[in-house]
C-alpha positions as CSV (number, residue, x, y, z in Angstrom):
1,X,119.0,143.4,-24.2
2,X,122.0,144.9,-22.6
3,X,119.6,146.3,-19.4
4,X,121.8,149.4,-18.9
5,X,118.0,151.6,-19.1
6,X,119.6,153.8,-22.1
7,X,116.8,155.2,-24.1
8,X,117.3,156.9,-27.5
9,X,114.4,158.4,-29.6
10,X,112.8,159.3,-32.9
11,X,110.1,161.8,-33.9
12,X,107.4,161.2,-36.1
13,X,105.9,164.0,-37.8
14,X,101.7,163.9,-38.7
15,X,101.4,167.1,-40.8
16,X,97.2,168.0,-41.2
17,X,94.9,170.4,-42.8
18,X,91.1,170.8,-43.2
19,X,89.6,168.4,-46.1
20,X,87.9,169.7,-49.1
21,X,84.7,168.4,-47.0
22,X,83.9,169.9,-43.2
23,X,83.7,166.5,-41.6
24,X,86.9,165.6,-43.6
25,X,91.0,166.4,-43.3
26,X,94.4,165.5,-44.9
27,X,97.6,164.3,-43.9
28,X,100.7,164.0,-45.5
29,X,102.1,160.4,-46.7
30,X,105.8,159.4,-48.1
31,X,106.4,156.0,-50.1
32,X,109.4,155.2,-49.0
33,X,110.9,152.2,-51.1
34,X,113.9,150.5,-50.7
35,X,115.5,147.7,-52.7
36,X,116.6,144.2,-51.0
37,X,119.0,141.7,-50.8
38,X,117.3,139.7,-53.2
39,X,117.3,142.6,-55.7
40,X,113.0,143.1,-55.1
41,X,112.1,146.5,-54.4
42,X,109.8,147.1,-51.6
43,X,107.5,150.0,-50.5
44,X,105.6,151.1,-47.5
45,X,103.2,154.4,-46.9
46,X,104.7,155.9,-43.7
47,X,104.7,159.2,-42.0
48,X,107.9,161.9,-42.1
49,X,110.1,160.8,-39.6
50,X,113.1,161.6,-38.1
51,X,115.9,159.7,-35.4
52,X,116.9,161.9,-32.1
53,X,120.5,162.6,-31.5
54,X,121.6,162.3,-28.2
55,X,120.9,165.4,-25.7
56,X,118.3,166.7,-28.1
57,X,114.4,167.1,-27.2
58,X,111.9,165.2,-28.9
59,X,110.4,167.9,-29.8
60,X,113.5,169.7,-31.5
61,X,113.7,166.3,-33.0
62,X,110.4,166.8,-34.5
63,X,110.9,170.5,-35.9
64,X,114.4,169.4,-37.2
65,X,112.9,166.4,-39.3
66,X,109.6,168.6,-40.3
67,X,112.6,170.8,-42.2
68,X,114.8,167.6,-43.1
69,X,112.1,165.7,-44.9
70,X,109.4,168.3,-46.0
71,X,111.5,171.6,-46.5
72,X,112.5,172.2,-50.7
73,X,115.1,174.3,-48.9
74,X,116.1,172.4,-45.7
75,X,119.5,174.5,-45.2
76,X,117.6,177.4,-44.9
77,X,115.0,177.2,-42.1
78,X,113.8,180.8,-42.1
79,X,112.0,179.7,-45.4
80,X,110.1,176.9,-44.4
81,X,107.2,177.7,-42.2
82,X,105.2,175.6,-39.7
83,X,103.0,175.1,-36.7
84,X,102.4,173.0,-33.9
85,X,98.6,173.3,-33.1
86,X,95.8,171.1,-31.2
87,X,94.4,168.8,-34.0
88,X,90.9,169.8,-32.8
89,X,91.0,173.1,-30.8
90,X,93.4,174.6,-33.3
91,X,95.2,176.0,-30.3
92,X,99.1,175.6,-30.0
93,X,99.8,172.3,-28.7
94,X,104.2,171.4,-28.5
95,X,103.2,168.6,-26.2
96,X,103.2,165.2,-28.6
97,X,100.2,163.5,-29.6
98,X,101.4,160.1,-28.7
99,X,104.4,158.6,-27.2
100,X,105.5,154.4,-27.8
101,X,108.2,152.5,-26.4
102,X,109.6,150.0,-27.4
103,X,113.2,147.7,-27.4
104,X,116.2,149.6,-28.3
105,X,119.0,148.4,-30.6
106,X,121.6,146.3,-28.5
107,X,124.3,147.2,-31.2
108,X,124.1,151.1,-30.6
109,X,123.8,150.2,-26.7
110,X,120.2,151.3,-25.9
111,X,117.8,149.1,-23.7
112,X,114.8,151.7,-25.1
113,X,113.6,153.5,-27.8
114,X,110.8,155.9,-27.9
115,X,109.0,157.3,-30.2
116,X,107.2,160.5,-30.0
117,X,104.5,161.8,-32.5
118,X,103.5,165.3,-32.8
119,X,101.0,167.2,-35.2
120,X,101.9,169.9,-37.4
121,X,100.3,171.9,-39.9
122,X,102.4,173.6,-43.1
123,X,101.8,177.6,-44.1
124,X,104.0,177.1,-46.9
125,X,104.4,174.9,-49.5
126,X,106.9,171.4,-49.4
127,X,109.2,169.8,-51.0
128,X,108.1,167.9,-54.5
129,X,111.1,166.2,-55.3
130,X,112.5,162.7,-54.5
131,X,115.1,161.9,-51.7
132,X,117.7,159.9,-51.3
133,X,119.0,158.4,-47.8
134,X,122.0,156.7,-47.9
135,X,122.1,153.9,-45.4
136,X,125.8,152.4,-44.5
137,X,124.4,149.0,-43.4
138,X,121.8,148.4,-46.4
139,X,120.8,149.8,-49.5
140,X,119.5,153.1,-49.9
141,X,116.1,154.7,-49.1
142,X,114.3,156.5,-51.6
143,X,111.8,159.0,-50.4
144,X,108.9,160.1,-52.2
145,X,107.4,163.8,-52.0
146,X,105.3,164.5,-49.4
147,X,101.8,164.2,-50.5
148,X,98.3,165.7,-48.5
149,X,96.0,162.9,-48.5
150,X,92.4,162.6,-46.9
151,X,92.4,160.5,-44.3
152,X,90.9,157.4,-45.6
153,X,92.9,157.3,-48.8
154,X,95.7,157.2,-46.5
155,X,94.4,154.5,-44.6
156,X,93.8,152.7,-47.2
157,X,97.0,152.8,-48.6
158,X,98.7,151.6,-45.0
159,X,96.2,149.3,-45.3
160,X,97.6,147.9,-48.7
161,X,101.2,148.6,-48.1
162,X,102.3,150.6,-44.9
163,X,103.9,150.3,-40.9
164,X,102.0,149.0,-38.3
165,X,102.7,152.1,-35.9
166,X,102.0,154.3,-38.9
167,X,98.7,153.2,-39.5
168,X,97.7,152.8,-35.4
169,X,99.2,156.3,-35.3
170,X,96.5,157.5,-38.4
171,X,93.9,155.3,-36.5
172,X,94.3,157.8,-33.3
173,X,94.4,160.9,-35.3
174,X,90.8,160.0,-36.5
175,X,89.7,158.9,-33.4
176,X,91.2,162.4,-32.2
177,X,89.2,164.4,-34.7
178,X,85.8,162.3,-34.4
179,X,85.5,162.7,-30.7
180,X,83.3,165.7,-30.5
181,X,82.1,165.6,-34.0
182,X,79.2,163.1,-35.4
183,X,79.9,164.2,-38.7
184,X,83.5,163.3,-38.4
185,X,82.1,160.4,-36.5
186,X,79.9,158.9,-39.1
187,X,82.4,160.0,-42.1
188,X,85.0,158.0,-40.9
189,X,82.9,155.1,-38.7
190,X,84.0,152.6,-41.2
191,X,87.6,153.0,-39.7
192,X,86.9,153.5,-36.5
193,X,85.0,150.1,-36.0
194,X,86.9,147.9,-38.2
195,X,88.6,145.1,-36.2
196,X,91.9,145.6,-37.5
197,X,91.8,148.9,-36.3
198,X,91.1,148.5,-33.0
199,X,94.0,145.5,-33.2
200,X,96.6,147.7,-34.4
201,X,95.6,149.9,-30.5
202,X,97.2,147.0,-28.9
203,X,100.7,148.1,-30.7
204,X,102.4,144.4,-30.7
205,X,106.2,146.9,-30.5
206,X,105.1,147.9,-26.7
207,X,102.6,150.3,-25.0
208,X,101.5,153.5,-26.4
209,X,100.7,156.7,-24.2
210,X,98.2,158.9,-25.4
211,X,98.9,162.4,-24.0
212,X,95.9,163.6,-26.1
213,X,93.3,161.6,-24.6
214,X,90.7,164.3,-23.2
């Protein structure tokens, strides 16, 4: 750790919409898979995300990766339409849902690195292709389409094969929605009061700040 308090960032992106049930609602997955040294590939359920360049918001972070990884036309953002709203109150809401710190990289300088979530919700449609991210120290990352999900079919995916922070960060978003519902409550209890659930809260990479707590 090179102590010199640099921080750098990255976004993550949790795109929602109503379920086909009222007590339910969707978010958008990617399987991200990525072959190793040893030739094996390997795959994890994450959210969209997207690494901050230095001098740029967070938030502009956010809006640049919702066009990045979801946009079928990512060169033309007029196209691609979005929101930023309050996952309950529907309201908008730019402020992020969530923010984590954690260690930086001591090869690119930084002592820090945050991450900040925020919640969007689509009015168009996304991207349905694959993509490809070339990486210059590894192999490539292959990017699946984003897919809406309900919640728990998500979760059980992370579950199966997914980030840590990912799945805490699904684990809040539930909590978020249940917390003046009983419907929403009861629907998705089986979550909510699993131990590994509330183990992932501790967040072994460093402490998370909920800015949604109400």
């Amino acid at each position: 750790m090179s102590g010199n308090g640099k921080v750098s960032h990255g976004a993550l992106m949790a795109v929602v919409q109503p379920g086909k049930m009222p007590e339910e609602f969707e978010v958008i997955g990617q399987l991200y898979s990525k072959r190793g040294r040893n030739g094996v590939i390997y795959t994890s359920w994450r959210f969209p995300f997207e690494s901050g360049v230095e001098g740029e918001t967070p938030h502009t972070t956010a809006t640049n990766g919702m066009h990045q990884e979801l946009s079928m036309t990512p060169d033309n953002p007029e196209k691609f339409e979005f929101t930023s709203p309050d996952i309950v109150s529907g309201q908008l809401e730019p402020n992020p849902f969530l923010v984590s710190r954690c260690a930086g990289d001591s090869e690119k300088g930084t002592e820090w690195h945050d991450k900040y979530v925020f919640v969007f919700r689509l009015l168009g449609k996304s991207r349905e292709n694959l993509r490809t991210v070339e990486k210059q120290d590894g192999p490539d990352e292959i990017i699946g389409p984003p897919v809406f999900m309900e919640a728990s079919v998500l979760w059980q995916k992370m579950s199966e094969r997914g980030h840590p922070f990912h799945r805490a960060v699904l684990y809040r978003l539930i909590k978020r929605f249940a917390c003046n519902n009983a419907a929403v409550r009861e629907r998705y209890g089986f979550i909510l009061d699993e131990p590994y659930s509330q183990e992932l809260m501790k967040n072994r990479e460093g402490p998370i700040r909920f800015d949604s707590d109400k």
